[in-house]
C-alpha positions as CSV (number, residue, x, y, z in Angstrom):
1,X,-13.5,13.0,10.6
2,X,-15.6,13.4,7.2
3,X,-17.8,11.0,5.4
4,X,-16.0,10.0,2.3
5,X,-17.9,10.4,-1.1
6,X,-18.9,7.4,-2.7
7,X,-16.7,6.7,-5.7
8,X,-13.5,8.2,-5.3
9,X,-12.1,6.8,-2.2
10,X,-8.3,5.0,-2.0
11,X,-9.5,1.5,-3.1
12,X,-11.5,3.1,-6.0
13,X,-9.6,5.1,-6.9
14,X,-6.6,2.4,-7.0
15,X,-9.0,0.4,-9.1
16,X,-10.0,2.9,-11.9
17,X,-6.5,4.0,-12.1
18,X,-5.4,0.6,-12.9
19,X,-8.3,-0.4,-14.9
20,X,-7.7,2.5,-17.1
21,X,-3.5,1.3,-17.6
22,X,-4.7,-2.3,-18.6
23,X,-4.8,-1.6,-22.0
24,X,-1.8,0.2,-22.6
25,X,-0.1,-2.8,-20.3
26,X,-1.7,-5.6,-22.8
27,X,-0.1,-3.2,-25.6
28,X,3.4,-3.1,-24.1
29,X,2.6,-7.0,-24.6
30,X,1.3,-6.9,-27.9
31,X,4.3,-5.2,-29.2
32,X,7.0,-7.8,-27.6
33,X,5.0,-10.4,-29.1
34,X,3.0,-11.8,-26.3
35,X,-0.8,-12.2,-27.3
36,X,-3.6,-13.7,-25.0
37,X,-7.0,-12.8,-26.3
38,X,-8.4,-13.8,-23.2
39,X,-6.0,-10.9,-21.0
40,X,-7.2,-8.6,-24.0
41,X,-11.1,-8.7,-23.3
42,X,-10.4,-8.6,-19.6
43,X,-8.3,-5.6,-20.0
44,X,-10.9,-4.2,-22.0
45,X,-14.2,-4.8,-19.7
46,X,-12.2,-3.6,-16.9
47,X,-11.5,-0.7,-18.6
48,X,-14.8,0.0,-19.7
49,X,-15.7,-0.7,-15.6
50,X,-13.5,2.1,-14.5
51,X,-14.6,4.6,-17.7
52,X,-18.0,4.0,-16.4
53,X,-17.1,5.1,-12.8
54,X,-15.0,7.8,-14.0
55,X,-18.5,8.9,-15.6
56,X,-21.0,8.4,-13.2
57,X,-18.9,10.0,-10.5
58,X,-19.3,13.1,-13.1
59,X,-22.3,13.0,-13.4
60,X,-22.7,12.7,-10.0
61,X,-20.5,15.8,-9.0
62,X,-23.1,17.4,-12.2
63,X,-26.5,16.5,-10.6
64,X,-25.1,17.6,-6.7
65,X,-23.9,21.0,-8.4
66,X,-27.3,21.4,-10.2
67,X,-28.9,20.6,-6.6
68,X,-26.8,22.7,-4.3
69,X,-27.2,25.8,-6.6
70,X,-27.9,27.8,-4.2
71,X,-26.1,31.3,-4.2
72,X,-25.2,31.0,-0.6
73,X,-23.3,27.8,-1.2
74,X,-20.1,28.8,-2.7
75,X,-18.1,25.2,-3.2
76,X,-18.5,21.7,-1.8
77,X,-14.9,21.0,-1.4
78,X,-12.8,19.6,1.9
79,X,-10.3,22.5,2.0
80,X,-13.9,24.8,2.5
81,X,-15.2,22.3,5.1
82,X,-11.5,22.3,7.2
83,X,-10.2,26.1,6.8
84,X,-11.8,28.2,5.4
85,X,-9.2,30.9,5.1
86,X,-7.5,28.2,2.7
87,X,-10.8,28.0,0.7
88,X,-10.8,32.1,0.7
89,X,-7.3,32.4,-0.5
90,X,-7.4,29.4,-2.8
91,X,-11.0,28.6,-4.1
92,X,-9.8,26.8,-7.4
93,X,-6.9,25.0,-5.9
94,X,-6.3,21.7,-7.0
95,X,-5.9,20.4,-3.0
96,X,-8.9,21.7,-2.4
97,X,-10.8,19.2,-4.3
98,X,-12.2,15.9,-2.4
99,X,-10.5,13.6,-4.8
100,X,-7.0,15.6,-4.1
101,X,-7.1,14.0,-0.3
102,X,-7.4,10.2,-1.8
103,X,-4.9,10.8,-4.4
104,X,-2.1,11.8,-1.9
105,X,-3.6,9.4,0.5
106,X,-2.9,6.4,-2.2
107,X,0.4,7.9,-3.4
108,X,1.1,7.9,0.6
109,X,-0.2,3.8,0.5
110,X,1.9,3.1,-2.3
111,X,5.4,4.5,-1.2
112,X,5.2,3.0,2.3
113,X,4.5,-0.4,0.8
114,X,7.4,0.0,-1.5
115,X,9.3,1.5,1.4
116,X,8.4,-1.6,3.1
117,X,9.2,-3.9,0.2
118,X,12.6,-2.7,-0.1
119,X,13.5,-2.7,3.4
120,X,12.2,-6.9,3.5
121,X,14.3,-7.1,1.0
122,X,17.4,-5.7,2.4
123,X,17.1,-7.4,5.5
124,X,16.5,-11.0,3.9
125,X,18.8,-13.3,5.3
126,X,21.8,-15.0,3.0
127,X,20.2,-18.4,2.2
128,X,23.3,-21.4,1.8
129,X,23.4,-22.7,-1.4
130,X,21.4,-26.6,-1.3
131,X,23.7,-29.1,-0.4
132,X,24.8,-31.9,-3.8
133,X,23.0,-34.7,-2.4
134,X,23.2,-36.6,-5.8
135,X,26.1,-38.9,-4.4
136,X,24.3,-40.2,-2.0
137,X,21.5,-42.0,-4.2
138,X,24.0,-44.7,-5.5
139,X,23.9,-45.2,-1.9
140,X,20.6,-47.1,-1.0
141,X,19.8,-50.1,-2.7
142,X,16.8,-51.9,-2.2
């Protein structure tokens, strides 16, 4: 099991992603003719939140790669850390990056809750129709 780096685990990760879509979301809006200028500055603080974590996990990465420049230390990366035949043969691939694991990790989240959705939806029973019970008001008199 490895520690996960702050900043770009599932939940983040779920949040920046969606932060960053708010805007073009409140756009879609915009252009059908649905304005809220409240929705608007949420849309747009939240996606200044998740430009701001976007950055400092940069700048993060920036200042570990500045400390860790040592010659003997090649990468920081999980594929290096698990196999490191896979890190010889594939320094610069794309799974080999930390944030790689949570992407497929929240793509993996996603489906099976959509998986999951489906299937509840599939197997909801057939509810009867409410039975007319306006005749029956006439009925009662006080």
């Amino acid at each position: 099991m490895f520690a996960g780096l702050p900043g770009i685990g599932v939940g983040t990760l779920f949040y920046v992603l969606t932060a960053l879509v708010m805007p073009l979301v409140e756009l879609t809006r915009l252009l059908r003719g649905d304005v809220s200028p409240t929705r608007w500055r949420l849309a747009i603080s939240q996606f200044c939140f998740g430009v701001s974590i976007v950055a400092s996990v940069a700048l993060a990465d920036r200042v570990l790669t500045i400390i860790l420049s040592d010659h003997s230390i090649n990468d920081v990366n999980v594929g290096r850390l698990v196999n490191k035949t896979f890190a010889v043969n594939a320094p610069e691939s794309v799974l080999a990056a930390p944030i790689m694991a949570s992407v497929l990790l929240l793509i993996g989240v996603l489906a099976a809750m959509e998986v999951a959705r489906l299937l509840t939806l599939l197997k909801r029973p057939e509810t009867p129709a409410p039975a007319d019970t306006t005749h029956l008001a006439g009925d009662f008199e006080l």
